[in-house]
C-alpha positions in Angstrom: -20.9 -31.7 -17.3 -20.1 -28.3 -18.1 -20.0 -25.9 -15.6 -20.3 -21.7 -16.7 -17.3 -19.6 -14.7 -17.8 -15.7 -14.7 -14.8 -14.7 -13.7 -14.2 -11.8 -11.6 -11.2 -9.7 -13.6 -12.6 -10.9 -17.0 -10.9 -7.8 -18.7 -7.5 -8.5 -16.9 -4.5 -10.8 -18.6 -1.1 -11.5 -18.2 0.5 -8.2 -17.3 3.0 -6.5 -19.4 6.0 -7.0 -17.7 5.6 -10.8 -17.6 4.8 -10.6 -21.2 8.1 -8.5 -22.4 10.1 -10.4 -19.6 9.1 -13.8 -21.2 9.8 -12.5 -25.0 13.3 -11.0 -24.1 13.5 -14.9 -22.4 12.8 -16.6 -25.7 14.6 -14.1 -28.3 17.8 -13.4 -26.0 17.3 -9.3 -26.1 18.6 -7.2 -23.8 15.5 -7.2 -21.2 14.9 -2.9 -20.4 11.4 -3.9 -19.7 10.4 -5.3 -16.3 12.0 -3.0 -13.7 14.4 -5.2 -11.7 18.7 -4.1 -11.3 21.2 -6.3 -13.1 23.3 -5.9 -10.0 23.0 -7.8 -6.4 22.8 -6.0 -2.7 25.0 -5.0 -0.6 27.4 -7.7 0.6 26.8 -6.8 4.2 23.2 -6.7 3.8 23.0 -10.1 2.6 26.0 -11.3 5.0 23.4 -10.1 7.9 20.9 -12.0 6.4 22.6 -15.5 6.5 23.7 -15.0 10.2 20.3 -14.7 10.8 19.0 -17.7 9.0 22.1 -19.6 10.5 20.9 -18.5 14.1 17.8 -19.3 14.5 15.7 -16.7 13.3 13.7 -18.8 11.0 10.2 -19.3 12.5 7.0 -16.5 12.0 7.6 -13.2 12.3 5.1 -11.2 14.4 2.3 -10.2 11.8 2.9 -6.6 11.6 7.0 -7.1 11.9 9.7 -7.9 13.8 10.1 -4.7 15.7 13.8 -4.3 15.0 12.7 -3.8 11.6 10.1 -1.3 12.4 12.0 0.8 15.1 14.6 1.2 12.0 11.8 2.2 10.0 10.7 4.8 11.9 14.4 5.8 12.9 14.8 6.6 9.1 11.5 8.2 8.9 12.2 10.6 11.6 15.4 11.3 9.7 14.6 12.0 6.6 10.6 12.7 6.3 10.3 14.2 9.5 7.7 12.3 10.9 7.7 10.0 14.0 5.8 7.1 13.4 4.9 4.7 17.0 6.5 1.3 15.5 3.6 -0.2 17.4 1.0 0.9 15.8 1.8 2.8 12.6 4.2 0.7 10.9 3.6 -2.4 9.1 6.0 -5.3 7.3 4.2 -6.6 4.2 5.2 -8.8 1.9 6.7 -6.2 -1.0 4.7 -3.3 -2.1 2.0 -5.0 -4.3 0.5 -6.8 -1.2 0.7 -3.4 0.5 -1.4 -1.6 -1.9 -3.7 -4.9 -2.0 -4.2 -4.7 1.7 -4.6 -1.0 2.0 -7.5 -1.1 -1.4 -9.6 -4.0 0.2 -9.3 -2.5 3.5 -10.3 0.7 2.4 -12.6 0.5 -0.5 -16.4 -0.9 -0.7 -19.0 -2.2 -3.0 -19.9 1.4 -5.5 -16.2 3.3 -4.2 -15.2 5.4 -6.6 -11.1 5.5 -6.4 -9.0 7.8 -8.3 -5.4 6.7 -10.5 -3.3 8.8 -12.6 -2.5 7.6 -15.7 -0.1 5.9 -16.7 -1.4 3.5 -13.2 1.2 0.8 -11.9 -1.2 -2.0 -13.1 -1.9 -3.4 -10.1 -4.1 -0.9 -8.6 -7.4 -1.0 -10.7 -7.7 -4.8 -10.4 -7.3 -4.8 -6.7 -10.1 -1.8 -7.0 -12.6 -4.3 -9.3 -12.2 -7.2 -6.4 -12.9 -4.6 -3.4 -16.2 -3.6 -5.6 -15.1 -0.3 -6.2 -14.6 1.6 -9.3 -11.5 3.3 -10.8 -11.4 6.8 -12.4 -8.5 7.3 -14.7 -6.9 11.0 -15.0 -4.2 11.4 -17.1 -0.7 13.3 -16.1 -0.4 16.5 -18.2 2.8 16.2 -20.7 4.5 19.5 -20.6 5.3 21.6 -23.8 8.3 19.7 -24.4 6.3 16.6 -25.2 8.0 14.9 -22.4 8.1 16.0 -18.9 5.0 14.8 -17.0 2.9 16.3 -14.0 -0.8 16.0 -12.8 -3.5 17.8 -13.9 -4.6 19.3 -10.3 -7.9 20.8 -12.0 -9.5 17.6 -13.4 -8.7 15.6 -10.1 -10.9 18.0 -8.3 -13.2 17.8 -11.4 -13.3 14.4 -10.7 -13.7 13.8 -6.9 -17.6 13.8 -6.1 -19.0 12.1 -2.8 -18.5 8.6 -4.1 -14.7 9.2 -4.1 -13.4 6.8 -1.2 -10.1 6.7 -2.3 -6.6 8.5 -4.3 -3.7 6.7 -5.2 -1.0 8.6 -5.8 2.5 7.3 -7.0 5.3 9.6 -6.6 8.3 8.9 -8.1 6.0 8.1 -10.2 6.5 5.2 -12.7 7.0 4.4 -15.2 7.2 8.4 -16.2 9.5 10.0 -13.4 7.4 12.6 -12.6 7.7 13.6 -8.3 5.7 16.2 -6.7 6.6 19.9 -5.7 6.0 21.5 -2.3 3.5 23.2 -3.9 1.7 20.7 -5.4 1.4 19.1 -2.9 0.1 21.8 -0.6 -3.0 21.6 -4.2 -3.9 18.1 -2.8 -3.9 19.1 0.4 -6.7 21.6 -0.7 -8.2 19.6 -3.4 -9.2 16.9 -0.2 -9.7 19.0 2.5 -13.4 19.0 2.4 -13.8 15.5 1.2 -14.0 12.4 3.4 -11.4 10.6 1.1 -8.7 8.7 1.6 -5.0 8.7 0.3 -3.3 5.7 -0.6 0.6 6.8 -1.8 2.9 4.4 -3.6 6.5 5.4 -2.7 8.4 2.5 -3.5 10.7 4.9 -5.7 11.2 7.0 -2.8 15.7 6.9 -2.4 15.7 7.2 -5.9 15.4 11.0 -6.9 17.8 13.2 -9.4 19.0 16.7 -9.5 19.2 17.8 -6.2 15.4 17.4 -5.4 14.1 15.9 -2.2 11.4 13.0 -2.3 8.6 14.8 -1.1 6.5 12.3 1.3 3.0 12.3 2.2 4.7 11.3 5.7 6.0 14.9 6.0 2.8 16.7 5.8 0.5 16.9 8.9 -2.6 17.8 7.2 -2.3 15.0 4.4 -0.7 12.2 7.1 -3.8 11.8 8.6 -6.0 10.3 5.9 -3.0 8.4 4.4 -1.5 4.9 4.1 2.0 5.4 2.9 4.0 2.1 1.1 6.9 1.8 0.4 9.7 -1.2 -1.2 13.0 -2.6 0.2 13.2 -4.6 -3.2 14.0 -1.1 -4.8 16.0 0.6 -2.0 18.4 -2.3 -1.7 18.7 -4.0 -5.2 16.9 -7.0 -4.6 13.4 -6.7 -6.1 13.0 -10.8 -5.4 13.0 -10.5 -1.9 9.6 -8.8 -1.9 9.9 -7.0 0.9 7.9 -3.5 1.9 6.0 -1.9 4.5 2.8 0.2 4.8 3.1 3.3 7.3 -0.2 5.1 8.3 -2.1 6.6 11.3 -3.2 3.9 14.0 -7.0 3.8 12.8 -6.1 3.1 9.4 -3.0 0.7 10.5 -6.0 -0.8 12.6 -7.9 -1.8 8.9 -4.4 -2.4 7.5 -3.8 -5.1 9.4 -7.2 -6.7 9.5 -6.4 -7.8 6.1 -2.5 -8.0 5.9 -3.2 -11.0 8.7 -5.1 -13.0 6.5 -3.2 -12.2 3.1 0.1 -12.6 4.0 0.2 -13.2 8.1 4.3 -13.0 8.1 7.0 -12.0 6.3 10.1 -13.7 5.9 12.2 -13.9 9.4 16.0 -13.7 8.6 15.5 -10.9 6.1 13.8 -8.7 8.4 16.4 -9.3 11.0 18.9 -9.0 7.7 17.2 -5.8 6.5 17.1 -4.1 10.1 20.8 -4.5 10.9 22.0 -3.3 7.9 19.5 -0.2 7.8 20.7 0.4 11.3 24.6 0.4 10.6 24.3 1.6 6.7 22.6 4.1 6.5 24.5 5.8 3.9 23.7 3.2 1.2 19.8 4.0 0.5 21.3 7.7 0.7 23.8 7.3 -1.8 21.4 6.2 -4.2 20.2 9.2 -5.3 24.1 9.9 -7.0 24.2 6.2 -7.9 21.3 5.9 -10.2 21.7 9.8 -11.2 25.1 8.9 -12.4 23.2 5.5 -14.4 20.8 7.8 -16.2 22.8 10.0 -17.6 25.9 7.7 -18.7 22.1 5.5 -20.6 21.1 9.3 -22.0 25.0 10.2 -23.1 24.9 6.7 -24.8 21.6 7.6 -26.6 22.6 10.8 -27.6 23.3 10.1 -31.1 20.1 7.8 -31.9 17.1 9.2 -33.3 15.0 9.0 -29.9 13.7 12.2 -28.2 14.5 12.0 -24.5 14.1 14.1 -20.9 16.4 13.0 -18.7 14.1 11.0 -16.0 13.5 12.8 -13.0 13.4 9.8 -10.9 13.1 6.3 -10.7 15.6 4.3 -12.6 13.3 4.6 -16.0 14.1 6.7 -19.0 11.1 7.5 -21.2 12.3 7.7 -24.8 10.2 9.5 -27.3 10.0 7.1 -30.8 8.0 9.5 -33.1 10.3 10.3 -35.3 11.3 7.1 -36.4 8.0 5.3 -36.3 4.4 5.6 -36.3 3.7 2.1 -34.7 1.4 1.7 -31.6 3.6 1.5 -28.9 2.7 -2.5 -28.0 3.1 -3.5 -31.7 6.3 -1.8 -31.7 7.9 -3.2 -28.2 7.5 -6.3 -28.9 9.0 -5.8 -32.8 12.0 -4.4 -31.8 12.7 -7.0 -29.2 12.7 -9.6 -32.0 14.0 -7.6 -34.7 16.5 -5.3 -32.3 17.2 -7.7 -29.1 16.4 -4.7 -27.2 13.3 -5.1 -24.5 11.1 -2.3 -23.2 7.8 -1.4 -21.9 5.1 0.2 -23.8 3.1 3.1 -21.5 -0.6 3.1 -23.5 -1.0 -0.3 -21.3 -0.8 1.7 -17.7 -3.6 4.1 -19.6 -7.4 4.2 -20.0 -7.5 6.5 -23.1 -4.0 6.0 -24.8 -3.0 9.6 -24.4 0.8 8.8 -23.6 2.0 9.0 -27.4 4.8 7.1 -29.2 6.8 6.1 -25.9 8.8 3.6 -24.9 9.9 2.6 -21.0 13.9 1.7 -21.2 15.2 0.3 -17.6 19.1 2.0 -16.8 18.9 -0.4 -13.3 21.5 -2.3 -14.9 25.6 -2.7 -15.8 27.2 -0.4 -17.9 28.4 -3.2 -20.2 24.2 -3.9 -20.6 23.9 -0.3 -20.9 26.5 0.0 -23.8 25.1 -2.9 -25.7 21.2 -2.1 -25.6 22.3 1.7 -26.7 24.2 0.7 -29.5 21.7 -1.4 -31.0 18.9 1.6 -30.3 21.3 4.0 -32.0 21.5 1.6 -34.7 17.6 2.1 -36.0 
């Protein structure tokens, strides 16, 4: 007997990144796609981490986090964001960012929510949206008059929020474009949700990693925002090791309080020695996840001077360690068609933006990955300049 399945993402495949990740696998390009360093952590970071699993730090964590961890959390916070989070009841340990922004949409949105993206949306949000019964309202980041640099558009979110709006995700650094918020945009939001009973939910997981000179401009650092907010943010991208999947979600006590009513039964614990590992080492080092700003900075524009002579059109990112590269004058392809050709044809992978996007409004671009060696960085720009 046959039995009928409906199935509850019926609109929702194997992502992207999986699917450039597995082509670069089977052609032997150069994988720019999936967003993951060519380079391992710090030595002493991961020297920390094997005392601990060598002494006996190997059973479950407490659910919200071993509170090493989180007073070294909040120590930074203070530091850098301004904001002093109580590491009992504000700070959570989740199992990487994705589970984070899982936790905080189910715990937050209901059956008939209406929740707001930007476009190009990390792809992970709207499906967590579709399970919590809510729906998702796409509005697209304004591309500036260069074709290149993107920002919101501040009057179409407040076109869009009506009483059914539960909940905004905002990512910034945002990827995969680069774009980071002002001071004054961010005093907008503040007065685009002031009379509104919705909710902020801010992906930050980019948040060590931002050029020029500008600051990473939190949600933690402003009182008015911080109060409706869950904040998330990576260790995987702070400290080179994406595989570890570590992150935590910072927000007020009553929303913590929902946090964790689902974190518990999603993920319960994270792993033991590397929260020991991770707490040490952002205790005694903190200059690493500071440095980064110069580290990647430098990566960006060694992977633009490289590009310089190709026929791409390119803004240096503004954060992140993407570079959007601009392929219209060498090709009228969809973006998808063409990402996938030219890791055949080229041995060069990258990620196509019209995927993160409800109306394909992004134009002919292309997401190139600089997280990686200079030697990788030489090689996938010589074969780009060669088209």
């Amino acid at each position: 007997m046959t039995h009928s399945f409906s199935s509850k993402l019926p609109d929702v495949g194997t992502t992207i990144f999986t699917v450039m990740s597995q082509l670069a696998a089977e052609t032997g390009a150069l994988n720019l796609s999936q967003g993951f360093p060519s380079f391992d952590p710090p030595a002493e970071l991961t020297d920390r981490i094997s005392w601990h699993l060598n002494h006996g730090a190997n059973q479950y964590a407490p659910m919200p986090g071993i509170s090493a961890l989180r007073e070294a959390i909040a120590e930074k916070t203070s530091r850098i964001q301004g904001r002093a989070l109580n590491v009992d009841t504000e700070i959570t340990v989740c199992t990487g960012a994705t589970e984070g922004l899982f936790s905080a949409i189910t715990a937050l949105v209901r059956t008939g929510d209406e929740v707001i993206v930007f476009d190009p949306a990390y792809d992970s949000y709207e499906p967590a949206v579709a399970l919590a019964g809510g729906v998702t309202r796409h509005v697209p980041l304004l591309i500036d008059e260069n074709g290149h640099d993107f920002h919101p558009d501040w009057q179409r979110l407040g076109e869009t929020i009506n009483d059914k709006t539960r909940l905004i995700i905002l990512n910034f650094p945002h990827n995969p474009t680069g774009a980071i918020l002002s001071a004054e945009e961010i005093q907008v939001l503040a007065g685009l949700v002031r009379e509104t009973n919705c909710y902020l939910l801010s992906d930050e997981v980019y948040e060590h990693i931002v050029f020029d000179g500008e600051p990473h401009r939190s949600l933690l650092s402003h009182d008015e925002l911080w109060e409706r907010s869950m904040v998330i943010c990576s260790f995987g991208k702070t400290f080179h090791a994406t595989g570890w999947k570590l992150g935590y979600c910072a927000a007020p006590a009553h929303l913590t309080t929902e946090f964790r009513k689902v974190h518990q039964f999603t993920t319960f614990a994270v792993s033991t020695p590397m929260q020991h590992g991770i707490a040490d080492f952002l205790t005694s080092d903190p200059g690493f996840y500071e440095a980064l700003p110069a580290f990647y900075q430098e990566k960006r524009d060694y992977f633009c001077k490289l590009l310089a002579e190709s026929r791409f059109r390119l803004l240096p990112a503004r954060s992140t360690f993407f570079q959007i590269v601009d392929y219209g004058d060498i090709s009228d392809e969809d973006d998808v068609t063409l990402a996938k050709r030219w890791t055949r044809d080229i041995g060069v992978a990258s990620i196509p933006l019209t995927v993160f996007c409800e109306t394909p409004f992004t134009g002919p671009r292309l997401r190139l990955c600089f997280a990686k060696d200079d030697a990788t960085l030489e090689q996938a720009a010589e074969r780009l300049c060669r088209i």
